[in-house]
C-alpha angles and dihedrals in degrees: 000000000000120000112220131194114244097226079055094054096039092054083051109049086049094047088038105045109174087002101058097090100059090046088052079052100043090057089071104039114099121283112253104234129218155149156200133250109228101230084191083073122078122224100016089146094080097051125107095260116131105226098173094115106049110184107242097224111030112068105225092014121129138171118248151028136330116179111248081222095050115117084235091064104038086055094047099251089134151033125209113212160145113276085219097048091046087057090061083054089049088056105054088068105200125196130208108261100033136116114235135175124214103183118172082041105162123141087022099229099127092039095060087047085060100041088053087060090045091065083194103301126116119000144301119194117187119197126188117167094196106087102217088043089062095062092057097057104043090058096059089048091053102049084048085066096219106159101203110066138122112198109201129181093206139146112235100238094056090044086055083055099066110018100057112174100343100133137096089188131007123199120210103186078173119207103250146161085294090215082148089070097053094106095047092044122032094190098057079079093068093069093047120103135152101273100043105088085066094045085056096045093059092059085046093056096051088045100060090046082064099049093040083070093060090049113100120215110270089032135116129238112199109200121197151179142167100221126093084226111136090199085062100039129032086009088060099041087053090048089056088051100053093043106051111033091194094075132093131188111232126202120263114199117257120205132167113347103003125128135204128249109268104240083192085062090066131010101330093257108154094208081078096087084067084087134074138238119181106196130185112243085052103037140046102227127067119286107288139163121201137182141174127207133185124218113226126223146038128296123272129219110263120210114236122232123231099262105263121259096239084062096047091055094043103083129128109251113215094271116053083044081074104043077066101044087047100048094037095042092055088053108040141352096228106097092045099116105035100124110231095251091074097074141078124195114189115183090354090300095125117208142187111241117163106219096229085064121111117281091255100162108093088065126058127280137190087188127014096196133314104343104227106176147287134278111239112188099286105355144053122240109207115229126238092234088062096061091054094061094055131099109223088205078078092046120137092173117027132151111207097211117203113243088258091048092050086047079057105043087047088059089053099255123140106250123215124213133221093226127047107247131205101279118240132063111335131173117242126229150178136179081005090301126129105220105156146352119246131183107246112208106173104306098342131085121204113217121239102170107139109260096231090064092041114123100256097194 
C-alpha cells in the first residue's frame, strides 16, 4: 500500500472533494505501459513489435511492452514510454522544416517524439542542464538516428543569452514536484513536503522567462509537467498570461479520459480549460498538465552575432575531408553529395553541422550535431552513432548477422562469417536492420560497439 504524506492527503481531499478518494486509489493501481514506433527507421513492419493495441491518439503509440534488450530497441526502432508523457509530444505538433527547443530534455522522451516530426528537416535542439543527465539523453537521441540535433548542457538562462528569438516552438517539460510519478516511483514521495510545489514553481517561473526569449514572435511555447499541483499548473499558466500579454492559450484536443485545466485552481480565467490534466483515476497514462501558448505577433529582425571563434577554427582541411570521403563513401551512398562546409570537426571528433544552423558554440554541448567519428592518425573511425542514421537499403558495404551473431556482437565479442566480405568498415545488420558498425578483415569482424552499451549478462 502507498504511503502517502498527510499534508498530501489533506491538499487533495480539499482540491478533490468527492473524487479524492479514487485518485488516492488510482496511485497505487499498476502503470499502463507503452511506446513509440521511430518513422526515421526503415522496415520496422517485420520486427518482432506487437502493434495490436494502437493507441487512438498518439501516431506510432501503442500499448505495451518492447524489451530494452530486443534488437528493435538497441537499433532505435522504439521508445518506451508513458501514454501521458507521448501525448505532450503529440501536442507539440512539429512540423518538418521547422526549428524546436526542447529545453529540460532528459531523458529525452519527448525530444525523440519531436525529432521523429521533424523527418530531418529543420532543427531540434535538446537541451538538459544536469550533466549526467546529459548523457542520458544524449544516448537515447543517438540510438533514435535523427540527423539534425544539437545536444547542450546549458543553463537557461545562458542559452536565452545566445539563441533570442530563434524558435518556431519551445518545450518546458518543467522540473516539478513529480506527484504524477507517485505511482511509478514510490520514492519520488520522500522529497515531497508541503511547501515544495511552490518551491518548484518559482524555478518554473524563472525558467519560462528564459524560454520566452527564444521564442519568436508567431510562434508556440508548450509548457509541461508531470505533478497534480495546481501551483505548478493552472497557477503558472495564469501567471504567463498575466505576464505576458502577448500570449494566448490555444486549445489542445481532449479525448477519453482527459480533463480540462480547472480555471478555479488558479484565477478563475476560463481560458484555462484550454489546458489539459490527465489524471489517474481518469485516465490510463502517469499524472501529467499540459498547456500550449501562441506568441503574437510578427517576427523581429534578430541581430546576427559575429560567428564564434571555436567555429571559425573548426573546419575540415583537405585532407581529413577525404579520409571521410574515403571511409563513408565505401559503406553507404548516402553522404555522396554534403558539401564540406557543413561539417565541424573539434579535437579530431568530426560532426555534421549544417551551416545555416544556429551559432551554438559559446555555451556547453554535449553534441554539436550528428557526431560522425574521430580522426585517428591516418585514418576515420566511423561512430556508432553513424551506423544508426543509415538506411541499409543505400548500403555499398553492408554484413546481414544472424540473431545469435548480433547477441554476440551486442556483448562485445568479435564475430566470424561464414563467408569471406569485402575487408574495410562495413555496417552491421540484422533482420534488415543496421544496428552497428564492425571492422571486416577476411571472414572475421572486429566489434566496436561502445563499451558502456555493451550487454553486460
Amino acid at each position: 500500500m502507498l504511503k502517502l504524506p498527510q499534508d498530501f492527503i489533506e491538499k487533495y481531499q480539499t482540491l478533490l472533494g468527492d473524487e479524492a478518494e479514487a485518485f488516492f486509489k488510482s496511485l497505487d493501481e499498476d502503470v499502463q505501459k507503452g511506446f513509440r514506433i521511430n518513422s526515421l527507421k526503415p522496415h520496422a513492419d517485420h520486427l518482432q513489435i506487437d502493434t495490436s493495441h494502437p493507441i487512438p491518439f498518439i501516431k506510432d503509440g501503442y500499448y505495451g511492452t518492447v524489451s530494452g534488450r530486443s534488437l528493435a530497441h538497441q537499433a532505435g526502432y522504439v521508445y518506451s514510454q508513458d501514454i501521458s508523457a507521448m501525448y505532450v509530444g503529440q501536442v507539440v505538433d512539429v512540423q518538418p522544416g521547422e526549428t524546436v527547443l526542447d529545453l529540460c530534455a532528459a531523458p529525452g522522451g519527448k525530444s525523440t517524439h519531436i525529432a521523429q516530426q521533424l523527418n530531418n528537416q529543420g532543427l531540434l535542439v535538446s537541451n538538459e542542464i544536469n550533466h549526467k543527465r546529459a548523457s542520458i539523453l544524449v544516448e537515447n537521441l543517438e540510438r533514435f538516428g535523427a540527423k539534425n540535433v544539437i545536444i547542450l548542457n546549458e543553463d537557461p538562462s545562458h542559452l536565452a543569452q545566445n539563441l533570442k528569438q530563434r524558435f518556431d516552438k519551445v518545450v518546458v517539460d518543467a522540473p516539478c514536484s513529480g506527484e504524477g510519478m507517485f505511482r511509478k516511483d514510490h520514492s519520488a514521495i520522500k522529497y515531497w513536503h508541503r511547501d515544495y510545489p511552490t518551491e518548484c514553481a518559482a524555478r518554473q517561473r524563472k525558467i519560462l522567462a528564459d524560454a520566452i526569449q527564444t521564442l519568436k514572435p508567431g510562434g508556440e511555447l508548450i509548457y509541461s509537467t508531470c505533478t497534480f499541483s495546481p501551483e505548478e499548473d493552472e497557477q503558472i499558466v495564469s501567471w504567463l498570461l498575466t505576464t505576458y500579454p502577448d500570449l494566448e492559450l490555444v486549445e489542445i484536443p481532449k479525448f477519453e479520459g482527459m480533463d480540462a485545466g480547472w480555471p478555479d485552481f488558479a484565477d478563475g480565467n476560463p481560458e484555462l480549460t484550454k489546458t489539459v490534466r490527465l489524471m489517474p483515476h481518469h485516465f490510463k497514462g502517469e499524472g501529467q498538465f499540459v498547456a500550449k501558448l501562441h506568441l503574437n505577433g510578427k517576427p523581429g529582425k534578430v541581430k546576427t552575432k559575429k560567428k564564434n571563434k571555436k567555429q571559425n577554427q573548426s573546419q575540415l582541411t583537405s585532407d581529413q575531408f577525404a579520409l571521410w570521403q574515403q571511409t563513408i563513401n565505401h559503406i553507404t551512398d548516402e553522404w555522396a553529395d554534403v558539401k564540406r562546409s557543413n561539417f565541424k570537426v573539434f579535437n579530431n571528433h568530426l560532426y555534421y553541422f549544417d551551416r545555416d544552423w544556429p551559432d551554438i558554440f559559446a555555451m556547453k554541448y554535449m553534441r554539436p550535431g550528428l557526431y560522425l567519428g574521430e580522426f585517428k592518425k591516418k585514418r576515420f573511425e566511423p561512430s556508432y552513432n553513424l551506423a544508426l542514421t543509415l538506411n541499409p537499403d543505400e548500403g555499398t558495404a553492408k554484413v546481414e548477422l544472424s540473431l545469435d551473431q548480433w547477441e554476440k556482437y551486442m556483448h562485445g565479442e568479435t564475430v566470424t562469417l561464414s563467408n569471406s566480405a569485402s575487408n574495410g568498415w562495413t555496417l552491421l545488420t540484422c533482420e534488415g536492420v543496421g544496428f552497428a558498425f564492425g571492422k571486416v578483415v577476411g571472414t572475421t569482424v572486429k566489434n566496436f560497439i561502445p563499451k558502456g552499451l555493451r550487454f553486460l549478462n
